[in-house]
N, C-alpha and C positions, 0 to 999 in steps of 0.2 A: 427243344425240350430235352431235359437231362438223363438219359437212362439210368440205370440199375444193374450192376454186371450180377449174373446169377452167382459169383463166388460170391457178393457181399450180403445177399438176399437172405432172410431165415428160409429153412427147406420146408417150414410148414405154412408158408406165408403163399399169399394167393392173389391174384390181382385183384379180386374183389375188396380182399382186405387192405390193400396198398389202398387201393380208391377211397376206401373208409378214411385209413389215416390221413390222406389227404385231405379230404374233405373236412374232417375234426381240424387240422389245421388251419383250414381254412378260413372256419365258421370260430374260431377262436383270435386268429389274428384281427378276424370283422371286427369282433367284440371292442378288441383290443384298441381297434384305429375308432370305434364309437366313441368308446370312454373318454376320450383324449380330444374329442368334438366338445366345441361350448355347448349347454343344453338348446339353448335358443337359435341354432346354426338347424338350417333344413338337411336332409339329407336325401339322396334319389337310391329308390330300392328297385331292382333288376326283377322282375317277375315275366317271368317267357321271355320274349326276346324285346319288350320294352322296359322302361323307366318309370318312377311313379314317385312322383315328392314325395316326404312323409318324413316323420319327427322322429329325432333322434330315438325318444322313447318306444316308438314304436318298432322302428328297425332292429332297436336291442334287445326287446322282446322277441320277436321273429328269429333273431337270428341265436337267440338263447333255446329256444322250441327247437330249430333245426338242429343245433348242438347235441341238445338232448335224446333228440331222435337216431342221430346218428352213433352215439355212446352206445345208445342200447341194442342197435343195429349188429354194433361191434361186440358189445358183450356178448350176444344172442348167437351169433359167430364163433367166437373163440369159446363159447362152453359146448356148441355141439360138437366143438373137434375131438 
């Protein structure tokens, strides 16, 4: 895994918040390799530590929900600083 030298780091940056931005990336690239899926193509969604078919439509809703959540995670964050 890749670290982070603390020179390149912001001084008010927290691991909580790296974890955030992570995560937003994460749940953005999802979106992104959705879009790019034919509609009619199944997809398998990770929930605990199994799998679970389910349709594209539905993954991208879910994983547009999580985006969301975590946006406002992050704003909720950066206005208490």
């Amino acid at each position: 895994m890749a670290s982070i030298s603390p020179s390149s780091s912001n001084s008010t940056s927290t691991p909580y918040v790296t974890d955030l931005t992570k995560e937003l990336r994460l749940h953005e690239v999802a979106l992104a390799e959705l879009n790019n899926h034919p509609s009619s193509r199944a997809v398998y969604r990770k929930n605990g530590n199994l799998f679970f078919r389910t349709t594209i439509q539905t993954a991208t809703a879910m994983e547009q929900k999580e985006l969301e959540s975590a946006k406002s995670k992050l704003k909720g964050l950066n206005s208490s600083s």
